[in-house]
N, C-alpha and C positions, 0 to 999 in steps of 0.2 A: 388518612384515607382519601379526602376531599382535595388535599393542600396544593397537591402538582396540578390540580385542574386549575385554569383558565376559563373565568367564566364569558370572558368577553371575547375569544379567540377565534380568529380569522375560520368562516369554516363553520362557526357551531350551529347548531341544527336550529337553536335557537334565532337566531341572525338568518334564518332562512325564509323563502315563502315556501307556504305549507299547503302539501301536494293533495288533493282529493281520495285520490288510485292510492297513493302512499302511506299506510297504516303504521309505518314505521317497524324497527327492527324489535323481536318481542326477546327480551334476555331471562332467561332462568336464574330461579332465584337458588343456591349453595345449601343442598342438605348436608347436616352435619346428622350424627349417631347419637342419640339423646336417653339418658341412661338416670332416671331421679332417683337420690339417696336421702331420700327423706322419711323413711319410713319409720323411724326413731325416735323423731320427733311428732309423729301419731300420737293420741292421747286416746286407748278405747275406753277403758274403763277409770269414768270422772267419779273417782270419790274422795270427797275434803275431810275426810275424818280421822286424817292421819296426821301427828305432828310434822312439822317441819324439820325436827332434829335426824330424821330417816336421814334425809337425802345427805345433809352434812357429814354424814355418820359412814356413806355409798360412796360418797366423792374420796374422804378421807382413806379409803380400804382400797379404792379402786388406783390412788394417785401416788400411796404410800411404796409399791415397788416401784414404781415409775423413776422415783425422787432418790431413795437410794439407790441405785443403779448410777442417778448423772450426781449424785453425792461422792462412790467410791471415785466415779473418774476424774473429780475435780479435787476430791482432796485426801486421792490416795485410798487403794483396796482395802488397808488396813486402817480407817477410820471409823472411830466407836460410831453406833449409830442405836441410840437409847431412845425408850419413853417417856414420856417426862415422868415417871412415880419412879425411874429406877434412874434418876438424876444425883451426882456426889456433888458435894461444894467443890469449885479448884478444880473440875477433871474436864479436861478438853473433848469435846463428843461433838456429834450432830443430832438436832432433833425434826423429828417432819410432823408436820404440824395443821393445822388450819388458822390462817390468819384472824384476827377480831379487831377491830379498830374502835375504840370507847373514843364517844365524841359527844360531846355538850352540844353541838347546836343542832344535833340528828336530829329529823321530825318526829313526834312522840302520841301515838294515839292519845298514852296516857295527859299527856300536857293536853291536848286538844279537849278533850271533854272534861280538864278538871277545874269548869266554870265556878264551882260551885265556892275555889279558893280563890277567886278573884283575882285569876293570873293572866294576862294577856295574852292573847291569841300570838305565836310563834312568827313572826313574820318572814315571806318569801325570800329565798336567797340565790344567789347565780351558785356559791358553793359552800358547804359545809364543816368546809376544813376550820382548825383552829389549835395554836399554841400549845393547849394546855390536852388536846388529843392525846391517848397512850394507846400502846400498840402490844396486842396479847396475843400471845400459838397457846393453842390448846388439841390435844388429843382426845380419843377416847373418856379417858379418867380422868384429866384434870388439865388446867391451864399456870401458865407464868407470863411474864411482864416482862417483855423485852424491850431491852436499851442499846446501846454502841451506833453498830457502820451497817443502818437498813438506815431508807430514805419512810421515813415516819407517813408524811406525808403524800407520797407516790402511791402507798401499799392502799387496797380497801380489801373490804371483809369479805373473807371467804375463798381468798386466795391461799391455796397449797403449795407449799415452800418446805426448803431443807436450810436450815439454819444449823453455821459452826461455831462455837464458843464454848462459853462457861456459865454457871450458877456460880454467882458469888454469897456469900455472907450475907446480903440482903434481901435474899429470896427473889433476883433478878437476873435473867441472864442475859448476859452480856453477848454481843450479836459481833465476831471479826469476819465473819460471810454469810454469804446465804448464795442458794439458788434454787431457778426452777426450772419445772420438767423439762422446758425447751421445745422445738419445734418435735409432731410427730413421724414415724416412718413417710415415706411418699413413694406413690408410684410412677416411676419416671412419666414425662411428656413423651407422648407419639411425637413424630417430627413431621410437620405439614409441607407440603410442595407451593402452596399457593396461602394467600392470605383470607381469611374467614373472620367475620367479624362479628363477636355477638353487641347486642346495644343496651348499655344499662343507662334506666332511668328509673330516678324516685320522686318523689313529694310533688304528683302531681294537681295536688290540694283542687278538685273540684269541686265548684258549690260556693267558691267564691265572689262569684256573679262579674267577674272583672272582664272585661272581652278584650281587651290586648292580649289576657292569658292564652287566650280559647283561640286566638289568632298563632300564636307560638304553639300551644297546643298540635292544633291543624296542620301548621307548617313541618312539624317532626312525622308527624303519621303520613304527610304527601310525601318528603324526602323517603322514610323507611318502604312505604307503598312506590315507591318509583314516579312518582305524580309531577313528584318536583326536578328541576333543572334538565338537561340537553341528555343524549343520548349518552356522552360520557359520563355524567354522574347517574345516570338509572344503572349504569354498566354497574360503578361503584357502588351504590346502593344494593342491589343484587346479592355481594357477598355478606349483608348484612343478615346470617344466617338464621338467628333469632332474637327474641327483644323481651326482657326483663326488666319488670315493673316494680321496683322493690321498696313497697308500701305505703304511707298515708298518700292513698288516691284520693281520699276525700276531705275536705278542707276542715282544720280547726274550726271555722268559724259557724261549720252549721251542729256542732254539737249544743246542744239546747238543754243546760244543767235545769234552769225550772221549768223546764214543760212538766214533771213529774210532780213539783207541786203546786201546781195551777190547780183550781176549779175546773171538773171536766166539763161542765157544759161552755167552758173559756177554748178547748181545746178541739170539743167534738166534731167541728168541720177544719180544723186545719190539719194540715199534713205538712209529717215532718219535711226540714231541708234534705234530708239523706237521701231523702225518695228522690227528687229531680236530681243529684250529683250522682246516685248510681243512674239512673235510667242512662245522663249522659255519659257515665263511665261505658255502660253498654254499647252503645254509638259508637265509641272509640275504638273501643277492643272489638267490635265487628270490621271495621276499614284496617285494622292489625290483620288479625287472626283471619280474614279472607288469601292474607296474600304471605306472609310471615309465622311461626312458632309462636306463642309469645306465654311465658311464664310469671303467672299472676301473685304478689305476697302480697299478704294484709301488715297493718301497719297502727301504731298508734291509735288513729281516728277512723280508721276501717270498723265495718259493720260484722264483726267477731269477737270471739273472746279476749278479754285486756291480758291477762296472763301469759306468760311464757310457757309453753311453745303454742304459737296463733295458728288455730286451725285453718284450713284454708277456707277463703270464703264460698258463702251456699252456692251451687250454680243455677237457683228455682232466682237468682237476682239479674241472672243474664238469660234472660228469653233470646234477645238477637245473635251472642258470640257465639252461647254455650254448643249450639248444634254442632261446631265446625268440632271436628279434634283436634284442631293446632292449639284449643286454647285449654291451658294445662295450670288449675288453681292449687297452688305449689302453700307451703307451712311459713310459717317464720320460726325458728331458721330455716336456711332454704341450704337445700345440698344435693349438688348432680353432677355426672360426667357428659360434659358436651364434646362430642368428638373426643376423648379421652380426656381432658383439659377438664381435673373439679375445681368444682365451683363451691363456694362457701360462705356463706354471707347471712346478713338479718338486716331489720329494717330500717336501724340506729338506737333502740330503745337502752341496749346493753351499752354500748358506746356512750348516750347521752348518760346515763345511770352512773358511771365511771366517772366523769367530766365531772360532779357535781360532789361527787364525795373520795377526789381526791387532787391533787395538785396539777395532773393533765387537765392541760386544754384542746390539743392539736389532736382530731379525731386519726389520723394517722399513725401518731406516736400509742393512742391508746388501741386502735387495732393490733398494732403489733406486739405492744403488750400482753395483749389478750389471747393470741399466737404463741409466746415462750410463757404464759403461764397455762398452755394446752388447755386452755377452759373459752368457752365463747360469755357466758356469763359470770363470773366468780360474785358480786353483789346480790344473785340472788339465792335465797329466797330475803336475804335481808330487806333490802332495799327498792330491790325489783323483782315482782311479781313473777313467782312461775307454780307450774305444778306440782302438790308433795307426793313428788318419787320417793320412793323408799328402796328398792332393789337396785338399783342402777340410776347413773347421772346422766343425761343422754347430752348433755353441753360439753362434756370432755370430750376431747376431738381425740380420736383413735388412727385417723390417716391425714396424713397432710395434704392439705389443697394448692392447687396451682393459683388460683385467684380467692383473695378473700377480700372482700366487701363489704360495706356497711352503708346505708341509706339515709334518708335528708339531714346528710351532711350541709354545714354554711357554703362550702365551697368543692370544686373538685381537687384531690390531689390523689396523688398513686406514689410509688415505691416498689423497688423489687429488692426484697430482702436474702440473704442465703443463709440456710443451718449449716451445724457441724456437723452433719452427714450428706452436704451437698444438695438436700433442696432448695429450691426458688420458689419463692411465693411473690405475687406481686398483688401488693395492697392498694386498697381505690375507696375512696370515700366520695359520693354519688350525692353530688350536691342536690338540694331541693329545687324541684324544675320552676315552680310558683314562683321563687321568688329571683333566682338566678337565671333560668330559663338554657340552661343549660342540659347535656345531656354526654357521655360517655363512649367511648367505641372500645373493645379490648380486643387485641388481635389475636387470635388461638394460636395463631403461628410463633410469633415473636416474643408473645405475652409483654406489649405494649401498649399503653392507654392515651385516649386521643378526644379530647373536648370537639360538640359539636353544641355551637352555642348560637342562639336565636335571640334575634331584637327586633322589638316592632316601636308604633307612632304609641305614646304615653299623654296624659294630660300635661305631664311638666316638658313635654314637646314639643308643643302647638305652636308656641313661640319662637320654635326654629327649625329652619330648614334642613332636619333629620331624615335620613332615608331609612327602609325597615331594610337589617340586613341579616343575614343567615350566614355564618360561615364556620368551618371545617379546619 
């Protein structure tokens, strides 16, 4: 967006003396049609008195025509497509299933509290995976042990798949394919005249007390508010239509695990860190939301519920944005049509969740995973935290998006993938701003992704002659 500008160029307003009478040229800022699909993932009625096997049981009913449909077209109309209780030794079929992955080193409440045998506390790990893992489809009625040509490793639990093979003699069946549901329907892209850009940023961890942060911080909201550079970047900034904030706004570090068992009279004049990281969240999103859209998701360490799906945050926390209507406290997951162009994404919890209990690393690789198995979470309820649905699974994607997304990613990357029925999806992992200082552009036109990345003076600077630079 930025890149063909010339910041030093003969001419720029910058480089000028600056006239009294001259208030300068004022440029409007690109509305776009703004359409939120999120109402799905609404939670009204919170009651935990339900098992968890509902929603297993929703996903499995809801995903089971899905699976045989792209089962006949891969391996033929006339392919047996059985339950596992009406399973023959020796007869070639497909089963659809729900994945389970049995893993030795999973976390275990039960291992966690069984002090009392004098077993050692489980220790933290980057991933879970392990050799002696086996990998089980179970239906309805009953489960088997599958073996052969599935990547053991790659699979986690709770994924919905169509598996071709056999039951052999030893009550295993034997895996020569598999697939899954694949991308869903989409409705095509409007085709834009001009370029419109919306602006994704995450992890912009307040509360960390670091002021270089608070200085990039600053620097992105002057750029998106028009504050920053000559009259041809306010031009460009202009089209920057809306700005999405996709979750942990507030920094790991002011989560405070023993305030809760402290002594109260140890605690009764202090106040939490969350209190000063939202106030200054409020600050922020007032210099947004006076001049730009800007759509707000909570995240990890946000001040909402930890479960899947994150209600949005209260707006009794934002006295200064809340008045304006541009600022719009959206769910995790988050799902809208912006100028026709959905949008689909979450805050990285599903993402990081995947990365840990299975063989992916590359947030990318497991976005689009997470795409051809039409689920945004398949780990939960096992692994990660969601609500027990019982009637319906609101994570199985029913329409295909144009952008899908994921938040405090390590780094930025994007991808544009295509199905077997001609959608494009273009996939973006939205590195974390705290520590990258980085930020996204995705053009609704072209559906192309464009780093806008900030550096300021650091303490391991001081020693050299570093300039603070911004560029596009």
């Amino acid at each position: 967006m930025f890149s063909d500008l010339i910041a030093q160029k003969e001419g720029s307003s910058l480089l000028c003396r600056p006239d009294s009478e001259d208030q300068g040229p004022v440029f409007e800022r690109t509305s776009l049609e703004y359409n939120p699909c999120s109402e799905r993932y609404s939670v009204g009625e919170r009651s935990f008195n339900r098992q968890y096997a509902h929603i297993y049981a929703a996903r499995l009913m809801q995903m089971r025509p899905l699976l045989s449909e792209r089962a006949q077209k891969k391996w033929g109309s006339d392919v047996l497509i059985k339950k596992l209780c009406d399973l023959e030794t020796g007869v070639q079929c497909c089963i659809v299933g729900t994945l389970f992955k049995r893993m030795d080193l999973q976390p275990s409440i039960l291992r966690e509290i069984s002090e009392e045998h004098n077993l050692l506390p489980q220790p933290a790990r980057v991933k879970y995976i392990n050799d002696a893992d086996e990998l089980i489809l179970e239906d309805e009625l009953q489960r088997i042990k599958l073996e052969g040509k599935i990547n053991r490793d790659k699979c986690v639990t709770g994924s919905v798949v169509a598996i071709y093979g056999a039951e052999k003699n030893d009550g295993k069946f034997t895996v020569e394919d598999f697939c899954m549901a694949d991308l869903p329907p989409q409705t095509p892209k409007p085709s834009l005249n001009s370029d419109r850009f919306v602006l994704l940023v995450s992890g912009l961890g307040l509360g960390n007390n670091r002021a270089d942060s608070m200085l990039e911080l600053q620097l992105l909201v002057d750029m998106v508010t028009g504050q920053l550079g000559d009259k041809a970047e306010q031009r460009e900034a202009a089209t920057i239509s809306r700005v999405l904030l996709a979750g942990n706004l507030l920094s790991q570090h002011i989560q405070d695990k023993e305030a809760s068992t402290k002594a109260k009279y140890l605690t009764k004049k202090t106040q939490a860190g969350s209190v000063e990281a939202i106030r200054l969240l409020d600050e922020i999103l007032l210099q947004l939301v006076a001049s730009v859209p800007v759509d707000v998701m909570p995240g990890q360490y946000d001040p909402t519920n930890y479960i899947l799906p994150q209600q949005p945050l209260h707006r009794c926390m934002f006295p200064l944005s809340s008045v304006y209507p541009t600022l719009h406290l959206s769910c995790n997951p988050y799902e809208a049509t912006i100028e026709g162009v959905r949008f689909l994404g979450t805050s990285g919890q599903n993402v990081c969740d995947i990365q840990r209990y299975s063989s992916m690393d590359n947030h990318l690789e497991i976005l689009e995973e997470t795409l051809r198995l039409r689920h945004l979470a398949p780990t939960a309820p096992d692994t990660l935290g969601c609500y027990p649905f019982y009637q319906k699974d609101p994570f199985i994607l029913e329409e295909c998006p144009h952008v899908y997304f994921s938040g405090n990613a390590p780094a930025l990357d994007s991808k544009l993938i295509k199905g077997s029925d001609g959608q494009e999806v273009l996939l973006v992992t939205i590195p974390e701003f705290s520590s990258t200082k980085t930020a996204c552009l995705v053009n609704l036109r072209t559906l192309q992704c464009e780093p806008v990345c900030f550096s300021a003076f650091s303490a391991a600077d001081e020693d050299e002659e570093s300039e603070m630079n911004v560029s596009h």
